[in-house]
N, C-alpha and C positions, 0 to 999 in steps of 0.2 A: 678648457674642456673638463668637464665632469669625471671622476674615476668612480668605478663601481667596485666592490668590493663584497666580492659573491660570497655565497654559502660552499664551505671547503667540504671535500668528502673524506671523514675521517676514518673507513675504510674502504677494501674493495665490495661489499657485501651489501653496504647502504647505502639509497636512490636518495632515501629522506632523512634528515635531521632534525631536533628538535633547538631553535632559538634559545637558550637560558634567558641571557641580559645582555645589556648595552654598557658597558662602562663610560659612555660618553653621552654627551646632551647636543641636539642641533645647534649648530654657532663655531662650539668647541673647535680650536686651532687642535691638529694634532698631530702627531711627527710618524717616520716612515718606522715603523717598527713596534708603535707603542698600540697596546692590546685597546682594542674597541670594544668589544663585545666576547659571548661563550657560547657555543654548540655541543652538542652533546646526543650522543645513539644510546644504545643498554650496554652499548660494549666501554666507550669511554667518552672523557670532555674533551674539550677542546678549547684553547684562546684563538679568537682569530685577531688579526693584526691588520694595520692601517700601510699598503703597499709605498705609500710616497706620504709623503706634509699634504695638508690641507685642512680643509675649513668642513664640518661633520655639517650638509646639505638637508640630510632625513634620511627615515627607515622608510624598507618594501618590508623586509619581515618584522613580526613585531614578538614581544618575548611570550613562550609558551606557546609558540606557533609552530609548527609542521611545513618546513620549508624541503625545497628541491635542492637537492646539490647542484649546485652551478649555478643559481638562480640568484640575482641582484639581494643583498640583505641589505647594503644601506651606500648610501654615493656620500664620494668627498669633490670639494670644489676648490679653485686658487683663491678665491673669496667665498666670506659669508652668506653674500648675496646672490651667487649663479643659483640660474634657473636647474633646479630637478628636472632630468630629463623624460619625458614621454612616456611610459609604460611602452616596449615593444620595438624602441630605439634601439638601434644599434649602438652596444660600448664599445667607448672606444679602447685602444689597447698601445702595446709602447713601439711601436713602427716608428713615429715619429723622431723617438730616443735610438735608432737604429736598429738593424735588427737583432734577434735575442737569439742565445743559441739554441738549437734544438736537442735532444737527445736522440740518440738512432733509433730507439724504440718509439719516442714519440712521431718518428718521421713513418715507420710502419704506419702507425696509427691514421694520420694525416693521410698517407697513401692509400688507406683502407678506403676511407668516405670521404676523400677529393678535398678535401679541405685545406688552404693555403697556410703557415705558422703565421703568418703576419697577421691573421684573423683571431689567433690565440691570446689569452692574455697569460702572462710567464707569470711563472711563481717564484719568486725570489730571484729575475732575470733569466728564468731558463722556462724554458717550452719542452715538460716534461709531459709522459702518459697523465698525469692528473691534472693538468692544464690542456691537454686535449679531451681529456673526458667530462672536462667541466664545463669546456666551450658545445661539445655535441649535447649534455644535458638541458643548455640555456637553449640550443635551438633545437628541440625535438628529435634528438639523434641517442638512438641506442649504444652505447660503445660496451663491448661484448666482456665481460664480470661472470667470476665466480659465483654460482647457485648460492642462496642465502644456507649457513647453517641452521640446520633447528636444533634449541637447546630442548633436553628435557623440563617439563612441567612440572615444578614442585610447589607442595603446598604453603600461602605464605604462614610465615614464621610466626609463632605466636607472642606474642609482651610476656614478658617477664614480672613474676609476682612479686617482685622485690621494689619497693617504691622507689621511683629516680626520675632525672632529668635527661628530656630528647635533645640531644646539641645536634643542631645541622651540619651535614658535614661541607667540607673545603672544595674546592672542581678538584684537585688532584687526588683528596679522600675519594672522591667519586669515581673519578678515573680509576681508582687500584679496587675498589670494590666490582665495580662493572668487571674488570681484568681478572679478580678473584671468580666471580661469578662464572664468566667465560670458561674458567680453567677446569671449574666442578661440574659444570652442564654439558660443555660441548667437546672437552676434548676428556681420552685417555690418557691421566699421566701417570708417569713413572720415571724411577730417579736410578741412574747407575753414575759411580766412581769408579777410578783408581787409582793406584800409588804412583807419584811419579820424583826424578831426582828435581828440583827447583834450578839446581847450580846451572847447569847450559845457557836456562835462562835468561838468570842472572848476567850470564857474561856476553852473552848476545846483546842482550839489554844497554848494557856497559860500552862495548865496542860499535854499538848505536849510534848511542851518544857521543861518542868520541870524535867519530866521521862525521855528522852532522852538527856537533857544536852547541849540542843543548846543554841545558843549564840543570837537566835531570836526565837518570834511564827513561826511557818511556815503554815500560817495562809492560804495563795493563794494554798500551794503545797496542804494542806490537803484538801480545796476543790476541787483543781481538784481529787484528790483520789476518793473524794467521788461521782463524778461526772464516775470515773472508776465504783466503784462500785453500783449503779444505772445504770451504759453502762449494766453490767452482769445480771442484774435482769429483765431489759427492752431492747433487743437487738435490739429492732426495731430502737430506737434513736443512734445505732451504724451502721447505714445501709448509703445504698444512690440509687439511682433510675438507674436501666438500662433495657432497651426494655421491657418497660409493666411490670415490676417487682421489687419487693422488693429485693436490692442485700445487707443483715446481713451477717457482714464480724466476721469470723472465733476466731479476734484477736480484743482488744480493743488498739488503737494504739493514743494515747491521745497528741494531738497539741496545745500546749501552747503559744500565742504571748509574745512578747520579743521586747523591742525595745532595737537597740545597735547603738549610734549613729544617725546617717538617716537612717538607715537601721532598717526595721521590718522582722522579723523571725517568723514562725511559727516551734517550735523548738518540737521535737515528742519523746517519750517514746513509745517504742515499746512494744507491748506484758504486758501493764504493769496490765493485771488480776493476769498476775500469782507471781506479790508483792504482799507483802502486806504494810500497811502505811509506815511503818517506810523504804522499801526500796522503795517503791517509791520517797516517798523525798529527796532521797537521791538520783537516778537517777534521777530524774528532777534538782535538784541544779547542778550535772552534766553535765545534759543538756543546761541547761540556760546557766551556765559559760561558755559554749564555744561557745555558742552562742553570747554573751557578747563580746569573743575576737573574733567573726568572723571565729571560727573554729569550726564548726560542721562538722561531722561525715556524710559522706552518706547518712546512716540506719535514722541517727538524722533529717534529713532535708526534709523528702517524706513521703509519705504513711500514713497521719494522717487519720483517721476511726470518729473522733470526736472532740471538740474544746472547746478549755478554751482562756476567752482574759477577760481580766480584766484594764480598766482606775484610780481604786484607784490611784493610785501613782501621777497622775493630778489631782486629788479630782470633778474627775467628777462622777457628780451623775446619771448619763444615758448614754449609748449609743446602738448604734444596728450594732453589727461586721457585716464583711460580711462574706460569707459559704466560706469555703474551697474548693476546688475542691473532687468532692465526698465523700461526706457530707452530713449529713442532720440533726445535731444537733450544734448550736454552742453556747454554754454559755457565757454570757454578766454580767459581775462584776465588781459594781460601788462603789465608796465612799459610806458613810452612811450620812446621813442630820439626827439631831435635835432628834437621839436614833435608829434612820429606817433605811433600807436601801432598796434597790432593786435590785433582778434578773431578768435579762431576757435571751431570747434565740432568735435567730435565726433560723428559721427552714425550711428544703426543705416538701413545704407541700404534695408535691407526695407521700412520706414515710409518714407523723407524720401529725393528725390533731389539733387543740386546746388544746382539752381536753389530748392528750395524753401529750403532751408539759406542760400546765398545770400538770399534773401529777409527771413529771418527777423535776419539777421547786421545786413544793412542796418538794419533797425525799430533793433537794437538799439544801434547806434553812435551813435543820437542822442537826449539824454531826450524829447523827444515825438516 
């Protein structure tokens, strides 16, 4: 039977997407993980990825098109030769492979508008809120989204009178510009630190590793944890600003920068309140490694709720990220100088003022 392999929504904000390319030609064998094609909003890119093996059948969307989220972009087949299915057939989904688990939010959702999970198609084997918003998109179903932000209108840029060369840029160059773009139009930021001692850390870190028998501290993964668990106690810092209002999202969905290469990642742990330490670091090291080879996951690559970015590893001792798109918290982690070190944040100050950023910085300088 034929797999469809829909148009992904890269965030909660956008109905529609734009197609880039195909990295593949009908025939083409392809395996379960390896990138097909690119989408792309004004906010960021996107790779999307081939769900199982199979054989590339043809495109529904074609490149520089205006597609639906949810909507068929192109089917794979066990053979070359299977039939393309019907325009308006029913896809099929992985029932067959038993059933997938669902998320408790996604079962809300399911129970919203009657819809069964075995009529879902999973994203990465799970039957998540974005796998039920993308089955209601393909069949004329509203699933109820944050109000679009509106950026301000600036005039475009002018050329430069210096003679030179336009080089195209990269999807991930594109991604971080879009991201850049996002961070000057639509949201308010601002940046606060403070001093804090590293050592606790460090031995936290240490006596980590010790218990569980790793082969390093895993010193960055447990702060971001801990930066989860401060998300849960203080949701406001898991939010971001849409029409006059505080939008505290559901799920703490934790984006981690990664450089791999020239390429920078914001690489994402979904859902991860409902780990605890020790399996979050272990989905994060997950994460990152495929992030590393360039092969993240769909689910892995969108929909970050909050942010970890850390420069240790260039022993810089300051810097100030920029916000992710819908966002309003991003954690800044530097080298230590001469026993000190310093945190800071990022912050969209629509949602978060000083004092509560301060707040949040404190929880975090020390692991409990």
């Amino acid at each position: 039977m034929a797999t469809p392999i829909h148009v992904p929504r890269i965030n909660n904000n956008d109905d529609e997407v734009k197609v880039l390319a195909f990295d593949v030609k009908p025939g083409e064998r392809v395996s379960a993980g390896q990138i097909v094609g690119q989408v792309e909003t004004d906010k960021a890119v996107l790779d999307v990825t081939a769900p199982v093996d199979g054989y590339v059948l043809g495109f529904v969307a074609q490149p520089d098109e205006i597609a639906q989220v949810g909507s068929v972009m192109l089917w794979l087949g066990a053979s070359a030769s299977e039939p393309i299915p019907e325009a308006g057939a029913p896809t099929p989904d992985s029932s067959t492979a038993g059933p997938s688990p669902v998320t408790g939010k996604a079962k809300l959702l399911l129970a919203r508008y009657g819809v069964k999970s075995d009529a879902v198609t999973p994203i990465d084997g799970r039957i998540t809120v974005e796998a039920v918003e993308r089955y209601l998109a393909t069949h004329g179903l509203a699933a109820a989204a944050p109000a679009p932000v509106v950026a301000v209108s600036r005039p475009a840029e002018p050329r430069p009178e210096v003679p030179g060369t336009a080089v195209a840029l990269s999807r991930e160059e594109k991604g971080m510009a879009a991201t850049v773009v996002w961070h000057r139009d639509c949201a308010v930021p601002g940046y606060i630190e403070i001093d804090y001692d590293p050592a606790p850390w460090a031995e936290y870190a240490r006596a980590f590793q010790e218990e569980k028998g790793l082969l390093m501290p895993p010193l960055l993964p447990l702060m971001a944890w801990r930066l989860v668990e401060v998300a849960r106690t203080m949701p406001r810092i898991n939010a971001t600003f849409v029409e006059q209002q505080r939008y505290e999202y559901g799920a703490v969905n934790l984006g981690f920068t990664i450089q791999a290469g020239e390429s920078l990642y914001l690489a994402v742990v979904r859902e991860a309140e409902v780990l605890d330490a020790g399996g979050f670091v272990n989905a994060l090291g997950d994460v990152l490694r495929r992030a590393a080879s360039h092969q993240l996951r769909e689910s892995e690559a969108s929909g970050a709720t909050i942010g970890f970015s850390s420069m240790e590893r260039w022993k810089v001792t300051r810097h100030i990220p920029v916000l992710p798109p819908h966002t309003a918290f991003m954690l800044a982690h530097a080298a230590a100088r001469n026993g000190r070190a310093v945190l800071g944040a990022s912050y969209d100050h629509r949602v978060l003022n000083g004092g509560q950023v301060v707040a949040a910085l404190k929880k975090l300088s020390s692991p409990t």
